[in-house]
C-alpha positions in Angstrom: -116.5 -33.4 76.6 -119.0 -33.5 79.7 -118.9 -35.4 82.8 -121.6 -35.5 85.5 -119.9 -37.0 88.6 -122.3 -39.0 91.0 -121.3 -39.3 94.8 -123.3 -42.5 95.5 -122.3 -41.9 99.3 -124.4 -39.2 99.4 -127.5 -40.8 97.8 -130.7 -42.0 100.2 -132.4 -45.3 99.7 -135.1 -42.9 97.7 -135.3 -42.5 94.2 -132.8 -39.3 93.3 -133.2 -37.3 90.4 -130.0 -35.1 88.9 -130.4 -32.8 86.7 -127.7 -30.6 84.8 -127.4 -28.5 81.5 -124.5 -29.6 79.4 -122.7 -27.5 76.5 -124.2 -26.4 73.1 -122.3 -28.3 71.0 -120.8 -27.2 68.0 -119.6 -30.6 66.8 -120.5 -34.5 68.1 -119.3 -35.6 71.4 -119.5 -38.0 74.2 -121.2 -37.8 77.6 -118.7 -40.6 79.6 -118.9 -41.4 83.4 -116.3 -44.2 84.3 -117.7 -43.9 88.1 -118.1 -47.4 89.6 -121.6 -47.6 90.7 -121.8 -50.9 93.5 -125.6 -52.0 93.4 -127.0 -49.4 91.5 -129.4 -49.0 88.6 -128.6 -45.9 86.2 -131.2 -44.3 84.0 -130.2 -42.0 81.4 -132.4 -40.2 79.4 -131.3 -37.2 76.9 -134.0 -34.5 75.8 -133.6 -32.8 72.6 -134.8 -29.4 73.4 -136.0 -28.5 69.7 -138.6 -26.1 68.5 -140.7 -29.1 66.7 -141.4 -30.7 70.3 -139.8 -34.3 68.7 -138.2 -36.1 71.8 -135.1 -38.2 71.2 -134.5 -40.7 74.2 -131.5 -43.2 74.2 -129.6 -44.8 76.9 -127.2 -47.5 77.4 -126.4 -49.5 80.3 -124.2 -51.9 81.8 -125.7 -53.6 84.4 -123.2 -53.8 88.2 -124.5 -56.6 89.7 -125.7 -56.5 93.6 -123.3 -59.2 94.8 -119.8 -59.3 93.4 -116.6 -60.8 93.9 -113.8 -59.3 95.6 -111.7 -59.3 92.7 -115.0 -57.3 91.0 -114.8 -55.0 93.7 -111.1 -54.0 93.8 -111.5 -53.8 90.1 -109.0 -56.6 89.3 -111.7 -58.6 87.5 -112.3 -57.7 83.9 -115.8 -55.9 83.6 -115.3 -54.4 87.1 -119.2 -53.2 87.2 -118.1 -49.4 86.3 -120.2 -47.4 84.5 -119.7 -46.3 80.5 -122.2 -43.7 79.0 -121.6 -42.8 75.7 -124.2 -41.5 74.1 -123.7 -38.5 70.9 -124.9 -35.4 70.3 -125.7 -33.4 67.2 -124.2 -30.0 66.3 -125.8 -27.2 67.2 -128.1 -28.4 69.8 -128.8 -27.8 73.2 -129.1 -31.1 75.4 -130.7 -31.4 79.0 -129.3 -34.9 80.7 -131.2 -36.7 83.6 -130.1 -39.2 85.8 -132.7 -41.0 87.7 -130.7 -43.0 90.8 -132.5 -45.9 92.8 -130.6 -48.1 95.6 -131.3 -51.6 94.7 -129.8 -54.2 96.9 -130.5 -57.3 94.3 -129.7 -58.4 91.7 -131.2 -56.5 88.7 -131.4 -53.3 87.1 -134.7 -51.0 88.1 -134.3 -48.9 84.6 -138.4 -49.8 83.4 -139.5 -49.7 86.9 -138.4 -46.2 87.8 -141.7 -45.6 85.8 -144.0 -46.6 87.4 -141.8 -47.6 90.6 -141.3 -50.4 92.0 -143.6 -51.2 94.9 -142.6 -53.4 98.3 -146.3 -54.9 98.4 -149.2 -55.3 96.2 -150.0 -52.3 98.3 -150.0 -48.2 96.5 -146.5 -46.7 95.5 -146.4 -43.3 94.9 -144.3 -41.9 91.4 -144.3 -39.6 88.3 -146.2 -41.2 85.3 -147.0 -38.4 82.6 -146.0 -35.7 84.3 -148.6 -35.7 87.8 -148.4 -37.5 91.1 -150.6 -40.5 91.5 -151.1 -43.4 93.2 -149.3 -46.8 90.7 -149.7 -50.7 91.3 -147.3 -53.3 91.1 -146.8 -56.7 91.6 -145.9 -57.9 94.9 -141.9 -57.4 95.7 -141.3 -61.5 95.4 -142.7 -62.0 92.3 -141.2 -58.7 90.9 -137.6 -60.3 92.2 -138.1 -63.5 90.8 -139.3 -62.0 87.4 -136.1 -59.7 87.2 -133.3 -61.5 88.7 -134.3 -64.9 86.7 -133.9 -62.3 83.0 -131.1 -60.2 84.3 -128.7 -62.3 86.3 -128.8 -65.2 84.1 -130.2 -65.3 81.4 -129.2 -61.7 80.1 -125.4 -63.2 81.2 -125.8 -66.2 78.6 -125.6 -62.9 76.1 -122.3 -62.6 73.7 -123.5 -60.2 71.6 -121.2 -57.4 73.7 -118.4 -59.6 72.7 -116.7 -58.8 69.3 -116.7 -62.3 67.3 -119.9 -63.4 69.4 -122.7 -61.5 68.1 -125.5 -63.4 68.2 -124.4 -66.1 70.1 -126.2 -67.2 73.5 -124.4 -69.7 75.8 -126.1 -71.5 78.4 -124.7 -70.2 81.8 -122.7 -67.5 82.8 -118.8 -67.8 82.6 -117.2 -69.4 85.6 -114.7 -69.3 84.4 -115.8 -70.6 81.4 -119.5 -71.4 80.3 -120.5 -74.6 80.9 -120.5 -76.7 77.4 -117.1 -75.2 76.3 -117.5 -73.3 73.5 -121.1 -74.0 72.5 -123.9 -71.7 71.9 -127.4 -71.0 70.7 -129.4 -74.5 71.8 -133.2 -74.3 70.7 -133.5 -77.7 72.3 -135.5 -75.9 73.8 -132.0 -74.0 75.8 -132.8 -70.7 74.1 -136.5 -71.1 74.0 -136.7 -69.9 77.5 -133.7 -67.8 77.8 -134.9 -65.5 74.7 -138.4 -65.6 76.0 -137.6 -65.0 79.1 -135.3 -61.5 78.0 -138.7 -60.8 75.5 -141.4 -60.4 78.7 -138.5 -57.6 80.1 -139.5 -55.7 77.1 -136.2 -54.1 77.0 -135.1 -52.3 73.8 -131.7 -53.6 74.3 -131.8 -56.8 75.0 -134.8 -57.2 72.2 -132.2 -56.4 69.8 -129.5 -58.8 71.4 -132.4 -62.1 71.1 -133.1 -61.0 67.4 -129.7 -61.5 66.7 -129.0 -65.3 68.3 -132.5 -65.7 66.5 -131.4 -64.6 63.3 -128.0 -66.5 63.4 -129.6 -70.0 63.7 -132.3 -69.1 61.1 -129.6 -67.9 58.5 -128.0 -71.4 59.3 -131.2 -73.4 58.2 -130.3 -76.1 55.7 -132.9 -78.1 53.9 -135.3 -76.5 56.7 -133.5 -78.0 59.5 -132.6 -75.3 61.9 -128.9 -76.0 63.5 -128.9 -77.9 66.8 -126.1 -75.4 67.9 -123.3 -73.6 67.2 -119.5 -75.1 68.0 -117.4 -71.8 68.6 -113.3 -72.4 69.8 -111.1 -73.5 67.2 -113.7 -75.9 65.3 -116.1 -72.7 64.4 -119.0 -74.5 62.8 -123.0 -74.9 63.0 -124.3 -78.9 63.5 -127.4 -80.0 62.6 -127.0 -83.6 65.9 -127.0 -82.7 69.3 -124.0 -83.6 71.8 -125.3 -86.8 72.5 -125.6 -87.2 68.4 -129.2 -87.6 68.3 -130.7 -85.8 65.5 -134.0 -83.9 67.5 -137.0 -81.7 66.0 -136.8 -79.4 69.6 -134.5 -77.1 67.7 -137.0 -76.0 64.7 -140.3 -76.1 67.2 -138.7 -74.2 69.6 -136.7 -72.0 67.0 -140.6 -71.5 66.1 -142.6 -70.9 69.2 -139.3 -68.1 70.1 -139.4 -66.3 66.5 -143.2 -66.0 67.1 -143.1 -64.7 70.3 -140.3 -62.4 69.6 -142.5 -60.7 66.4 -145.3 -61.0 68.6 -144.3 -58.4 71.0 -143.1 -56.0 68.1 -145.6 -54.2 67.3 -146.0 -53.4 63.8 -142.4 -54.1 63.1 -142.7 -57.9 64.5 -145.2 -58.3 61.3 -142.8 -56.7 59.1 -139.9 -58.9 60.4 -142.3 -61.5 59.6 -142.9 -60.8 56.1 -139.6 -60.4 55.3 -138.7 -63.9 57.1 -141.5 -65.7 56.2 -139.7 -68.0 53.2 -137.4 -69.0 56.1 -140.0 -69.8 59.0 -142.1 -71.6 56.4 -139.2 -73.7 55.4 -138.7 -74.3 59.3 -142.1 -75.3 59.5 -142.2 -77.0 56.4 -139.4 -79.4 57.7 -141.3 -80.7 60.9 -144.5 -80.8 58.8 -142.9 -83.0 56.0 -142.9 -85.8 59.4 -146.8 -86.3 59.6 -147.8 -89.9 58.7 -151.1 -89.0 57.2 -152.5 -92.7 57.6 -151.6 -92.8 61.3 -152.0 -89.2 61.9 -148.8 -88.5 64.0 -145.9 -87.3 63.2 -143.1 -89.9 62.5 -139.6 -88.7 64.4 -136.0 -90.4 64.8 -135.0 -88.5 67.9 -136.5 -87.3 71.0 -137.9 -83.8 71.6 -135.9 -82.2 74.4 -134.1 -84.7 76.3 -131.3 -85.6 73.8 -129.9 -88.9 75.6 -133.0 -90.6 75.8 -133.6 -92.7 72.8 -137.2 -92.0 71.9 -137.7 -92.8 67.8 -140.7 -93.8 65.8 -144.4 -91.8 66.6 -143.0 -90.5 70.0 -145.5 -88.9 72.6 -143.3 -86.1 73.4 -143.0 -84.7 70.2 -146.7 -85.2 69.2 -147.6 -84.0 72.6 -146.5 -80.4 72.0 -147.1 -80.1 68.0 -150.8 -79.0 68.2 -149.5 -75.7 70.1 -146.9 -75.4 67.4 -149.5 -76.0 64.4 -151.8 -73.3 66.2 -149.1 -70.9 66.1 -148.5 -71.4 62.5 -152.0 -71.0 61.7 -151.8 -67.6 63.2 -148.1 -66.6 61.6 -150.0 -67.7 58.2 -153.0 -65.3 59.3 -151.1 -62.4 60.3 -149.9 -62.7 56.8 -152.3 -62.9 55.4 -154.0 -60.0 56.8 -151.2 -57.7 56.2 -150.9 -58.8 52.5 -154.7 -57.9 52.0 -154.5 -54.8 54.0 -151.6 -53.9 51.4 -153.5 -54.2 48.2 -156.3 -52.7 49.7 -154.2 -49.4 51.0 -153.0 -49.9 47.4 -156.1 -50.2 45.5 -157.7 -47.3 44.1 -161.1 -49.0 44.7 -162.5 -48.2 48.4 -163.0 -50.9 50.5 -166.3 -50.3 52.9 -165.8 -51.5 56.4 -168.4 -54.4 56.1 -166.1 -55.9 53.7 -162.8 -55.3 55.9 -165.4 -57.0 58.8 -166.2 -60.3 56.5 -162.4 -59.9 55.4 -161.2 -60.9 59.4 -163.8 -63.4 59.7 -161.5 -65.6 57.4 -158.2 -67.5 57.5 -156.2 -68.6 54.4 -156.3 -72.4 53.6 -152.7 -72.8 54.9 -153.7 -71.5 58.5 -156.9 -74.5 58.2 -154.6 -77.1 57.4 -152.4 -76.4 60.2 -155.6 -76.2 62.7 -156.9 -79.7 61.1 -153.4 -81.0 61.4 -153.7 -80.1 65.3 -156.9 -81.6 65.5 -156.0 -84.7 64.3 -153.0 -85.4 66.0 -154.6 -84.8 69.7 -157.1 -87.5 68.5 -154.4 -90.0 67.4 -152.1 -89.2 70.3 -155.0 -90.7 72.3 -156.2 -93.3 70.3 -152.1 -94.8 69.8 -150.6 -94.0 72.5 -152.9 -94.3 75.3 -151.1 -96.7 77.9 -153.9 -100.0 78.1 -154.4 -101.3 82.0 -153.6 -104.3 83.3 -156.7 -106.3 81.8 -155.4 -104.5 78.2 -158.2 -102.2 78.2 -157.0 -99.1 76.4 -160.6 -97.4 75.5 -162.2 -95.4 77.8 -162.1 -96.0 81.6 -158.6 -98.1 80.9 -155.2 -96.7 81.4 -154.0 -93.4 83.2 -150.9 -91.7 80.8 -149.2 -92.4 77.2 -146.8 -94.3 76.6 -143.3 -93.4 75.5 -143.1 -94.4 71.9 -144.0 -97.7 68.9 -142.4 -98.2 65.8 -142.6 -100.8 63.2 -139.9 -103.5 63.4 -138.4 -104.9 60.0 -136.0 -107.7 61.1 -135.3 -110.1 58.5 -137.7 -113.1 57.8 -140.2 -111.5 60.0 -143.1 -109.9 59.9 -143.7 -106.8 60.2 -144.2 -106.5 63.9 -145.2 -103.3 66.0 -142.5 -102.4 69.2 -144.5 -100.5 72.0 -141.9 -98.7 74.5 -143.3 -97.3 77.9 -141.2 -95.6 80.7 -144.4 -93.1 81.7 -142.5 -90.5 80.3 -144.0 -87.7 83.0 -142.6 -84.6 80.2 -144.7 -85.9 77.4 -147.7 -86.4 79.4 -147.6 -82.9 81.3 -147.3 -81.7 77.2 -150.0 -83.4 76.0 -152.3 -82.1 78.9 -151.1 -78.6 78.6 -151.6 -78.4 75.0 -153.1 -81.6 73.3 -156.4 -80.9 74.2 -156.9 -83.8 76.0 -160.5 -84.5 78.0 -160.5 -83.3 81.2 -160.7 -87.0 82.6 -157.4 -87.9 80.6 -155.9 -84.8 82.3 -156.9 -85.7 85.9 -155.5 -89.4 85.2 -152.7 -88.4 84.4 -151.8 -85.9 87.0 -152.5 -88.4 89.3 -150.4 -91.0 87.8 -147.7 -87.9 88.1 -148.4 -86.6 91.5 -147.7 -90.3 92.9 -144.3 -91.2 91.3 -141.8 -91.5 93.6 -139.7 -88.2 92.3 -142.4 -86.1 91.3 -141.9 -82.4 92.5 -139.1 -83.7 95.3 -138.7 -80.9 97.8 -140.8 -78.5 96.1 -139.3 -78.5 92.7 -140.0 -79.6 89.1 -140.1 -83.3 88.3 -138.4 -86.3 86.6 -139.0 -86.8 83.1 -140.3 -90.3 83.3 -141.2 -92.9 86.0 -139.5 -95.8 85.1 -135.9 -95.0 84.4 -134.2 -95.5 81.0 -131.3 -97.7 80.4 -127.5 -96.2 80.3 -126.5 -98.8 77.2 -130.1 -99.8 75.5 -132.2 -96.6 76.0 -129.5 -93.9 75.8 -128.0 -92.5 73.1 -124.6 -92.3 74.8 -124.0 -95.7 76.0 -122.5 -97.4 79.0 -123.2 -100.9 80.3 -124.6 -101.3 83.4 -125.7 -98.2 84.3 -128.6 -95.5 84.0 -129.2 -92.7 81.7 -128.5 -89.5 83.9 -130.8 -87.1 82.6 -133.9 -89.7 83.4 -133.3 -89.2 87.0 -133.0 -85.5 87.5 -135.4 -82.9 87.3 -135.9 -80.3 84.4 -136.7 -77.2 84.4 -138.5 -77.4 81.1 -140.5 -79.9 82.4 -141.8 -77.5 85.0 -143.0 -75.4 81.9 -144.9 -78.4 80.3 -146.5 -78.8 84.4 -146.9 -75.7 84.6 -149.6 -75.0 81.8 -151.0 -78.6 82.7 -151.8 -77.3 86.1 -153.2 -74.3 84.3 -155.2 -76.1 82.0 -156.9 -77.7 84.6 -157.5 -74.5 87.3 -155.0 -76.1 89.7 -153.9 -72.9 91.5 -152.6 -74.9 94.5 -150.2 -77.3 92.6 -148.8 -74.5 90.9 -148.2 -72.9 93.6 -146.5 -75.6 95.9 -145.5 -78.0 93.6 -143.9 -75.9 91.4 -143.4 -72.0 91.5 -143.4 -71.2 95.3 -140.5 -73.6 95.7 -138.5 -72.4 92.9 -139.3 -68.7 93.9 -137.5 -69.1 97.1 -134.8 -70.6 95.7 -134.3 -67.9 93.2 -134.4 -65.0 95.4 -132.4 -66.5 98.5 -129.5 -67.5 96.2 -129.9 -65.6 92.9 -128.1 -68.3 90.4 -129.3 -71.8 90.3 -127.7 -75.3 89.0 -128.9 -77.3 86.3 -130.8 -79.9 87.4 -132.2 -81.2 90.8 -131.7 -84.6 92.8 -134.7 -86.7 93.9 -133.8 -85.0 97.6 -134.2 -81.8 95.5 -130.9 -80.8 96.0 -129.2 -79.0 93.2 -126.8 -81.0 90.6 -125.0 -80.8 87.3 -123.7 -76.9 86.4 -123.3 -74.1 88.5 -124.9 -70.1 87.1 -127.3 -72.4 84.6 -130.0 -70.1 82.8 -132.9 -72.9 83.0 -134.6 -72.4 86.4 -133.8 -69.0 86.6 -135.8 -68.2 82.8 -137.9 -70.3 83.5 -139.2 -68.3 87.1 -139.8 -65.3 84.9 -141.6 -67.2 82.1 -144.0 -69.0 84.6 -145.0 -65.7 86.3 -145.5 -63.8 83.2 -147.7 -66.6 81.2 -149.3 -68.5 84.1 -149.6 -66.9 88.1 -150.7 -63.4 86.4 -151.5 -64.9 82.6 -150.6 -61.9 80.5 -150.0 -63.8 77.0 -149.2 -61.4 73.7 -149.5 -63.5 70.2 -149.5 -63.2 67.1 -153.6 -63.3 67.2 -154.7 -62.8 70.3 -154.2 -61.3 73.6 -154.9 -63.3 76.8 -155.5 -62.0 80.5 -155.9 -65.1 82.7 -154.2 -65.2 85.6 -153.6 -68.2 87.6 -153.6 -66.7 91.1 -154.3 -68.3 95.2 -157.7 -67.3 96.5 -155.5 -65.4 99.2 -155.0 -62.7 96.3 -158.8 -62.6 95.8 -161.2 -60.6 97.5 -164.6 -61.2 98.0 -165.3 -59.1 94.4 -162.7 -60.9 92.3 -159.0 -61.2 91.7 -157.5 -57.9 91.7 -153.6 -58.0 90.4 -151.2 -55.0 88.9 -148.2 -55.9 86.5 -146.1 -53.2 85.1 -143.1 -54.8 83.5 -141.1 -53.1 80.9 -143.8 -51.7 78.2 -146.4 -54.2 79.0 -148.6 -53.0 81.6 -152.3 -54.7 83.1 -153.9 -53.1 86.0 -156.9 -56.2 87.1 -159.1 -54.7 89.8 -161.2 -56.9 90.6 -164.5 -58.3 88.5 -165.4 -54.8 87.0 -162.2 -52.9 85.3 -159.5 -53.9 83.7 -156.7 -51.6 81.7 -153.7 -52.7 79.5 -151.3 -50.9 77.2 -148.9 -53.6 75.4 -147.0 -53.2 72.5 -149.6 -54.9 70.2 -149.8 -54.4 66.5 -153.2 -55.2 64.3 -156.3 -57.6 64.7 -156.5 -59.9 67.9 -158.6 -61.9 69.9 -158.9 -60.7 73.3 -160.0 -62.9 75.9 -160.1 -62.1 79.9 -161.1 -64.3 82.3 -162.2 -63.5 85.9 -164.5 -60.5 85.1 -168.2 -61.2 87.1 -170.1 -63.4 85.2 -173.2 -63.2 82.9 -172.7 -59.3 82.8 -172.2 -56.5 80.2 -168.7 -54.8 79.5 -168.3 -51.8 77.9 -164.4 -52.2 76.1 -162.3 -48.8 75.3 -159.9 -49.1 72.4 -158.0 -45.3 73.3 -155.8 -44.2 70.4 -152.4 -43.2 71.7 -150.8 -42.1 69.0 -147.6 -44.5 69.9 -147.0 -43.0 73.3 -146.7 -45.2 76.4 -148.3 -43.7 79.1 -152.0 -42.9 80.2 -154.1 -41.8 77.4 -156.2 -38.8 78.7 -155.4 -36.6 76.0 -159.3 -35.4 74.6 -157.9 -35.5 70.8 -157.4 -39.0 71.4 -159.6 -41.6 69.6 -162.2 -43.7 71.3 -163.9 -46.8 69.8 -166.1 -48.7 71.9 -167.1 -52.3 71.8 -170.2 -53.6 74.6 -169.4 -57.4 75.2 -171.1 -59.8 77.8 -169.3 -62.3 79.6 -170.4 -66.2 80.1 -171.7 -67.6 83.1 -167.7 -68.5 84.1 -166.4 -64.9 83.9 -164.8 -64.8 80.6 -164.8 -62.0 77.9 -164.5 -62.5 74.6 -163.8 -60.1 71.6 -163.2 -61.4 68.3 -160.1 -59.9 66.2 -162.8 -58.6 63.6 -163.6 -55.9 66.1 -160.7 -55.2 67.5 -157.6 -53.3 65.7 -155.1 -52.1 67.7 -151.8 -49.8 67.1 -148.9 -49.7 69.6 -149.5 -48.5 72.8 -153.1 -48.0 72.5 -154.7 -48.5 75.8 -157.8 -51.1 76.4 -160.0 -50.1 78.9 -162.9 -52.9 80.1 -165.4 -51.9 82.8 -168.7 -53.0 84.3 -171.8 -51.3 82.0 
């Protein structure tokens, strides 16, 4: 048995390294310190010291938060915050154990950002990155705290998976004492949608495995393709398929989607084989929501609402149709990447050889299941135009008429009637902020309808996200749990999924400035002045509902990662398009540095940009922001699956020369680019 004892008293506010040689061991042991450690992020890493120069590195962690209770720090409080390594070694080996120590006065662990460290300012940070001194980039200190502390103080708490009985199991705050909803767990209405995608963009080895296993657990639940609204734990122990509010919603299987996608996405070459081995399941997901479309009106048909499970919203509903062409898109590209891999099988198979003109023409193609999907898309952002489009008050619904879509129709049936068609309208601001984020609405739509948003009465109060809908819905006739003479409360509070549909409208559009101050820069300050956030907000924007909620906080990390700097992994593609002020932009360009677990994009300025991710195959790689109308020469550096700068001269080079369009925007097609994990991509200025 070893112990390595660390005096945190005697430990500056600099980064410490400790080194120290532990015993050859003739059988397996443990390496155990039970030392509480107050505000302080641990990294372990164990060396193999073994003639054939293979490196083993493990460690475990459990995170001591930066502000704890009294009965935390007396140790009365179960999970006092000490620390537990426990990490084996094998016979006969010689092991070499570092700790690397860093103060940390907030509220997450610094483990991925010892390497490179952690910078106060967008300005240089000096640290060890492949063994030499040099000068590393980060993101500025707010946005790094928002990022961290939204994934690690919530939403990492909402975990069970430490618990034995709760493995894969994801509540929806932390416990205080108890989480809020009792008993319940794993929500993809869209609950876990952000708090699994949220842990994913930590890229996190540990807390990777913990989200494929509350993903897992409601896909081995599917029945008839519907995936489970949620798990009931306590003494009733059972999956059901209605929410609380017994509505019966199709958020669970699209979000279920978007989060299994994401999850495989930024897996390398192991998210592809997770999705081979899945795919019956995730098509039988899919298959379920597709099953909906009304082919003759060209929406989707639904008998609840999408996220908001109170509000009664039945028939060819605009939220639900607002946000299925993004998840028709994504099944076009799950049915690619399978497609790919199952040719690139038979080909590695064949004992014919396979020129690289015909792999080229190969990639140029998508199966027939992936162009249904994208015809599907196309035709319901047509339809959610033509059907739904609210008419003005002379009745005029064509162009020029109107400014949003209305809630929902259906046909009524009463007896000796006809058939007569209900039209329901509360200018539902959640399904419009969809539609313009992902419907492909014209840009004149758009602008309508941010308008019509932007002037509501509690849009954005105080800085913060905004009511689902203008006009509010009905406590007995327009909510699914009823009581007379009152209002449905979850019409007239704000959302923080909402935010995320606002978010990507604003993006859409190149509205840097409502991002910014109507909904990030607000939420930002909330999250890092008080760490854990409520549920909901009033119209004062004042905070409501449940205390140590995971929604705001997730969602703070989410909005940084796929909108302010842009970086967007899928299944196809690869995205850098950050959303930034002009403040952050010189008079060259944007210039931005984002180093977040093993995802790492260093933007300077117009003329270079370098990523290494932990992408697997063919993608699309667009990047915006690069100085127009000019040529780009784009390095694709083998790295033989280390993470790290690729320098090494054995290393393989392919390089691709690409112009950029008169806005800025680079574009290379998946047919020329192949990538393994932790290649690095290297764009400059010819």
């Amino acid at each position: 048995m070893g112990w390595i004892d660390i005096n945190t008293t005697r430990l500056s506010s600099d980064r410490q390294q400790i080194e120290q040689l532990v015993f050859s061991s003739a059988g397996r042991g443990t390496l155990t310190s039970d030392k509480a450690m107050d505000g302080w992020s641990v990294y372990l890493s164990i060396v193999g010291e073994v003639s054939d120069e293979s490196i083993i590195n493990k460690w475990t962690k459990k995170s001591s938060p930066g502000r704890r209770s009294q009965e935390e720090k007396d140790g009365s409080a179960a999970g006092s915050g000490a620390w537990d390594f426990k990490v084996q070694t094998i016979p006969g080996f010689r092991w070499r154990f570092v700790l690397e120590c860093a103060a940390n006065k907030d509220d997450f662990p610094l483990l991925f950002n010892l390497d490179p460290p952690i910078a106060r300012s967008a300005s240089t940070s000096v640290g060890q990155r492949g063994g030499e001194d040099h000068e590393i980039y980060n993101l500025p200190y707010d946005d790094l705290q928002s990022m961290l502390t939204g994934a690690y103080a919530s939403a990492a708490g909402c975990l069970r998976g430490a618990e034995k009985g709760n493995e894969g199991l994801s509540s929806t705050s932390l416990y205080h004492p108890l989480a809020e909803y009792s008993e319940n767990f794993n929500f993809f209405d869209p609950d876990n949608f952000l708090t699994m995608t949220s842990l994913i963009y930590m890229g996190d080895e540990y807390l990777m495995r913990q989200v494929q296993g509350v993903i897992e657990n409601n896909m081995n639940n599917i029945k008839g393709g519907q995936l489970p609204h949620h798990f009931i734990g306590g003494n009733t122990f059972k999956w059901t398929y209605q929410s609380i509010a017994s509505s019966t919603q199709p958020g669970p299987n699209i979000f279920w989607l978007l989060t299994a996608f994401t999850f495989a996405a930024h897996l390398g070459r192991k998210g592809v084989e997770w999705l081979m081995a899945n795919a019956p399941l995730i098509r039988a997901a899919g298959k379920y929501l597709i099953d909906k479309y009304d082919h003759d009106v060209g929406l989707f048909k639904l008998n609840g609402p999408l996220w908001i499970d109170v509000c009664i919203r039945e028939g060819y509903t605009s939220d639900t149709n607002a946000i299925m062409p993004l998840l028709l898109r994504r099944l076009a590209e799950f049915e690619t990447v399978l497609y790919r891999h199952h040719h690139h099988q038979n080909s590695s198979s064949s004992s014919h050889t396979h020129h690289r003109d015909d792999g080229d023409e190969f990639f140029r193609l998508i199966p027939e299941a992936a162009i249904r999907h994208l015809e599907m898309a196309k035709n319901v952002s047509i339809n959610l135009r033509k059907r739904l489009w609210a008419a003005d008050k002379h009745g005029d619904e064509e162009e020029g008429g109107g400014d949003h879509l209305i809630s929902f129709f259906f046909d009524s049936h009463e007896e000796e009637e006809e058939e007569t068609l209900i039209r329901k309208d509360f200018v539902d601001y959640d399904s419009n902020l969809l539609a313009v984020a992902f419907a492909n609405l014209s840009r004149s739509d758009s602008e309508k309808i941010l308008g019509r948003i932007d002037g509501g009465a509690y849009s954005h109060p105080n800085g913060i996200s905004t009511y689902c809908c203008e006009t509010p819905y009905d406590g007995y006739d327009d909510c699914y749990i009823k009581e007379r003479g009152t209002i449905c409360g979850d019409s007239v509070v704000t959302m923080g999924r909402i935010a995320w549909a606002d978010a990507h409208a604003r993006k859409r559009l190149g509205r840097t400035h409502d991002f910014d101050t109507l909904i990030l820069d607000g939420l930002q300050q909330r999250l890092n002045s008080r760490t854990w956030l409520h549920e909901r907000f009033d119209k004062y924007g004042k905070e409501a509902r449940s205390p140590f909620y995971f929604e705001y906080p997730a969602l703070a990390t989410i909005l940084l990662r796929e909108v302010r700097y842009g970086v967007n992994i899928g299944l196809t593609s690869i995205e850098i398009d950050p959303l930034l002020t002009s403040s952050s932009a010189s008079s060259s360009g944007l210039e931005f540095h984002y180093h977040i677990g093993n995802v790492h994009v260093d933007f300077f300025n117009w003329t270079h940009v370098r990523m290494q991710l932990p992408a697997f195959g063919h993608k699309d790689l667009v990047v915006t922001h690069l100085k127009p109308d000019s040529t780009f020469n784009t390095q694709v550096i083998r790295n033989n699956g280390r993470i790290g700068d690729a320098n090494d001269h054995k290393s393989e080079v392919i390089s691709i020369v690409t112009d950029t369009n008169s806005e800025g925007k680079l574009r290379i097609e998946a047919v020329h680019l192949s990538l393994l994990e932790n290649d690095v991509i290297a764009i400059s200025l010819v």
